[in-house]
C-alpha positions in Angstrom: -14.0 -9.0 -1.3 -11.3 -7.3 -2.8 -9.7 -7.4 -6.0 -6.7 -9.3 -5.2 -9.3 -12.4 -4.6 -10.4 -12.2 -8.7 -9.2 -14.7 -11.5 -5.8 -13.4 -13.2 -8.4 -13.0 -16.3 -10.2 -11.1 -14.1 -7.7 -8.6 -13.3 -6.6 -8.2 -16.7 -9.7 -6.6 -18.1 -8.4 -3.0 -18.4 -6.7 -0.1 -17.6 -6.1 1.1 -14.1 -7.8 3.9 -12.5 -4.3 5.2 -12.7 -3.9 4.7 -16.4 -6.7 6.1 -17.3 -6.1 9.2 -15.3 -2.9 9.7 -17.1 -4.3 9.3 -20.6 -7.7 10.9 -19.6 -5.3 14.4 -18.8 -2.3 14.6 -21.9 0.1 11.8 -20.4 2.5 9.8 -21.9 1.6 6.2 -22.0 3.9 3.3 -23.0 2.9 1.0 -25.7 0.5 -1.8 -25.2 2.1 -5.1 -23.3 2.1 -8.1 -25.7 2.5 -10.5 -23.1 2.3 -10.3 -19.2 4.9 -8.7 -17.7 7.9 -11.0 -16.0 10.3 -10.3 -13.2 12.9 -12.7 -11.3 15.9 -12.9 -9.7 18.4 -16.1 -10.1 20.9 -16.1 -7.2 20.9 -12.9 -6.0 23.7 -12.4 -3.7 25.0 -9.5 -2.1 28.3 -8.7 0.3 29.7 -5.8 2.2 32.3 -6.5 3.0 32.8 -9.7 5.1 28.7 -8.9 5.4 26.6 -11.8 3.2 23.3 -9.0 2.8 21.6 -11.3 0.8 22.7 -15.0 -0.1 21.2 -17.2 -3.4 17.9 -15.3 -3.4 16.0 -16.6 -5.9 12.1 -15.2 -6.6 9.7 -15.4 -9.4 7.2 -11.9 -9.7 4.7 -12.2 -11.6 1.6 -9.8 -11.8 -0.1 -9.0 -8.3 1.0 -7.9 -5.1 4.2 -9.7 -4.1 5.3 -9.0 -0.7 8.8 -9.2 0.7 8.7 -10.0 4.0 11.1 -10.4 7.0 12.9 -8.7 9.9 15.6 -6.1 10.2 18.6 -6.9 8.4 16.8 -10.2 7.1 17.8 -8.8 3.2 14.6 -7.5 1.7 15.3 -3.7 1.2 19.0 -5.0 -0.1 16.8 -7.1 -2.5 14.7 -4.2 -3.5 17.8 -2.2 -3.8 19.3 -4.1 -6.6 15.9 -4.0 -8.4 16.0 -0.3 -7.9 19.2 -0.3 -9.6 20.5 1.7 -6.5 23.4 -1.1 -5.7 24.7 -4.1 -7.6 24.6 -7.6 -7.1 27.6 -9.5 -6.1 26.3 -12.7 -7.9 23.7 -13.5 -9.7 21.2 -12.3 -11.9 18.0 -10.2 -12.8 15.7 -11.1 -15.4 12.9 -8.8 -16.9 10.9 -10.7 -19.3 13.1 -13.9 -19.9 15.7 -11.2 -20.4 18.8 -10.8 -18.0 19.3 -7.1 -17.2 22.1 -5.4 -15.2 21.3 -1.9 -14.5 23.4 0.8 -13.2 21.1 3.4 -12.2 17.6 4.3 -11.2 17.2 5.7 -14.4 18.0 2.8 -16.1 15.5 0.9 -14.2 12.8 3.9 -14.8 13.9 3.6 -18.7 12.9 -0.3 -18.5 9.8 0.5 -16.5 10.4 0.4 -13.0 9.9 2.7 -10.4 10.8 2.8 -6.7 9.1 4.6 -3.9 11.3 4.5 -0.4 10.8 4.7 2.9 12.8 8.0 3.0 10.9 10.6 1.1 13.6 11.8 -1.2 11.8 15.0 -3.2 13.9 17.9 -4.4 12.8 20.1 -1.0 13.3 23.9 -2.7 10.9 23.2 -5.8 7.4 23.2 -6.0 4.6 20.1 -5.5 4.4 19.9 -9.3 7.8 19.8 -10.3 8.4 17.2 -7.6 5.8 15.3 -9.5 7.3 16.0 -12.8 10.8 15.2 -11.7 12.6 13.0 -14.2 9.6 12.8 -16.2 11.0 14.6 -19.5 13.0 12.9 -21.6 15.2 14.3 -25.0 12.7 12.8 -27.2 8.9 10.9 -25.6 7.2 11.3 -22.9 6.5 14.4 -22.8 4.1 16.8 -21.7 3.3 20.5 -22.2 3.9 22.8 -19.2 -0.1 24.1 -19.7 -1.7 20.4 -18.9 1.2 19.2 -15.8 -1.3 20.9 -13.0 -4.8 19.4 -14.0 -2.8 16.0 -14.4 -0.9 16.2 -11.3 -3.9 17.4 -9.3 -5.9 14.5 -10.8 -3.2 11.9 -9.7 -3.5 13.5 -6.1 -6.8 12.9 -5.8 -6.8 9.2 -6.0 -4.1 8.7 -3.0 -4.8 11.9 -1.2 -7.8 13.0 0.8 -6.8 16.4 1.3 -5.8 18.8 -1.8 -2.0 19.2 -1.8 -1.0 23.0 -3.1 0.7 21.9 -6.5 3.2 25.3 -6.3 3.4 25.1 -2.3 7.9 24.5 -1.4 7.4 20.7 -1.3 10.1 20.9 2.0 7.4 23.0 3.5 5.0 20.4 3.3 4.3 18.0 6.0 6.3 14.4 6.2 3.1 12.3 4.8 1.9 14.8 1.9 5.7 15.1 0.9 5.3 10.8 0.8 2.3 11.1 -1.6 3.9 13.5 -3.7 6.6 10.8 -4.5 4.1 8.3 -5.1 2.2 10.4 -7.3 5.6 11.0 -9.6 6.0 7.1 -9.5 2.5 6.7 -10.6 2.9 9.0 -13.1 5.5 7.0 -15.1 2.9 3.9 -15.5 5.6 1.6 -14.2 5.0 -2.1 -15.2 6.8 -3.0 -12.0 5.9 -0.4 -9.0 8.5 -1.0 -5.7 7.3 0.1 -3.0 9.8 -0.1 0.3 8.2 0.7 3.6 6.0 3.8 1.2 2.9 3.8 3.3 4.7 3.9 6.7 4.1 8.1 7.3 0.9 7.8 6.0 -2.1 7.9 8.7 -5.1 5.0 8.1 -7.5 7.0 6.0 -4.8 8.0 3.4 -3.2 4.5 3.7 -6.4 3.0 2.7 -6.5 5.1 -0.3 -3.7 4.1 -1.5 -3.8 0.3 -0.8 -6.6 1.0 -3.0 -4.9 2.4 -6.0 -2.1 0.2 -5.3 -4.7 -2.9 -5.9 -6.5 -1.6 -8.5 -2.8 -0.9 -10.3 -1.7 -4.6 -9.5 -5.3 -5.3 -10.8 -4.7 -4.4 -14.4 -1.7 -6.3 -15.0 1.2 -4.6 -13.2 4.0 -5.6 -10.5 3.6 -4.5 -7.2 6.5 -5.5 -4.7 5.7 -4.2 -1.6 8.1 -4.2 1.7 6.0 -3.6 4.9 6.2 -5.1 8.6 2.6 -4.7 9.4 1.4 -8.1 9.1 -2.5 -6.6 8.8 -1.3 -4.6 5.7 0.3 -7.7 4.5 -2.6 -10.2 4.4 -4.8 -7.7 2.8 -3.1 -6.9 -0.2 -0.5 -10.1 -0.8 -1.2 -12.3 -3.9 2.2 -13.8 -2.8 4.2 -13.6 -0.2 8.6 -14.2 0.0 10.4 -14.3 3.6 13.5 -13.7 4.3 15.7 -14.4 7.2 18.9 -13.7 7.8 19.2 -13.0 3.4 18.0 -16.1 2.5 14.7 -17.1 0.8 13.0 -18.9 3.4 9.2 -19.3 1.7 6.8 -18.2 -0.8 3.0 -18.4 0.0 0.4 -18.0 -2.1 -2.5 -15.7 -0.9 -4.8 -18.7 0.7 -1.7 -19.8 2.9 -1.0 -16.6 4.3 -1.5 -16.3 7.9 0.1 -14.0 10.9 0.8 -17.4 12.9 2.7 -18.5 9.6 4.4 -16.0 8.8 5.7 -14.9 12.2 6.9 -18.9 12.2 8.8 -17.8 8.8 10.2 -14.7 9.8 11.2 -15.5 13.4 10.6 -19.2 14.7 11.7 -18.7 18.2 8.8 -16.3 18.8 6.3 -18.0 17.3 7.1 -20.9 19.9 6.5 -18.6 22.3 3.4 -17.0 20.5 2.2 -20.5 20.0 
């Protein structure tokens, strides 16, 4: 059984394996959470142009695994987008906490405690593994961490999504396309995020690294944290999902809860005239 399947109090008993790796090595950790963590979006519409991206999306996250499912161009990486901070809505609203938010960077999401991993590996390709890791990390004033403990730290965050040992001063450009992916992850991880995006993040990954970190990424969601995760494999999907939102055409179409999600269902969701056929 996995831990997805446990009572909410369940899943609240402690730290992640990730969390305590952090502390456990001279990390920075953000103060204790008083109350669960809340994300939603009221409305969320976005245009191109004469192109409607996303129409009235409306979606309540709370802690778990919350998929965002749907075809191409059916609005969920525009939706994850404007989490990220990466684009701005045209209407409508974001709310952390109760609290509306309107970011207008990456960093400002990063500063409220979200982190985004993409499907394109963005790394800075002429530095090292462990500056990749440490990319963004510093900050004028907290969350820091001297230079001396950054390699048993970033090696330790490795080894829980990595089979292999990744060279921490190896050119990360050098490296190939799936250890340059788990290098980004690790720098996500490193931040603590209360909300962890993930868009398409496990696709260069092959099965055995994959399945380490669907691991950490339940064990994470586990302890209290967001996890919105974008992926079209529908196996990947009913493992990890405590909830699952489809989208067609950017529109809400559904949200399941874990026990309803099913590959008949939610090919019916995502594209009903092939699950007549399917059927």
């Amino acid at each position: 059984m996995h831990e997805m399947t446990k009572t909410q109090d369940e899943k609240a008993a402690g730290p992640s394996r990730i969390h305590r790796v952090v502390m456990e090595n001279g990390g920075a950790c953000p103060p204790p959470r008083t109350q669960p963590v809340g994300l939603k979006t009221v409305g969320l519409t976005k245009r191109y142009g004469e192109t409607l991206a996303l129409s009235n999306a409306s979606v309540d996250f709370c802690p778990g695994i919350h998929t965002i499912l749907g075809e191409n161009g059916s609005g969920k990486s525009t939706m994850l987008k404007i989490l990220s901070g990466v684009v701005t809505q045209s209407e409508g609203s974001v709310l952390l906490n109760d609290r509306p938010v309107a970011p207008r960077s990456p960093r400002e999401m990063h500063d409220l405690g979200l982190s985004t991993v993409f499907q394109e590996v963005l790394i800075a390709p002429h530095r090292s593994v462990l500056e990749n890791i440490f990319l963004g990390y510093d900050g004028p004033v907290r969350w820091r961490i001297a230079k001396a403990k950054r390699a048993v730290l970033a090696e330790a965050l490795l080894a829980q999504i990595s089979r292999f040992s990744i060279p921490l001063y190896a050119t990360a450009g050098e490296l190939p396309l799936a250890s340059q992916q788990l290098v980004v992850l690790a720098r996500a991880f490193l931040r603590l995020p209360s909300i962890l995006l993930l868009d398409e993040a496990t696709a260069a990954l092959d099965y055995a690294d994959r399945d380490l970190v669907f691991n950490a990424i339940e064990d994470y969601a586990a302890a209290g944290n967001i996890v919105i995760f974008i992926s079209h494999r529908l196996e990947e999907v009913r493992r990890l999902s405590n909830r699952v939102t489809v989208l067609r055409s950017g529109q809400v179409v559904e949200t399941l809860e874990r026990n309803d999600i099913t590959a008949q269902r939610l090919l019916k969701l995502m594209a009903p005239e092939a699950a007549i056929h399917v059927g």
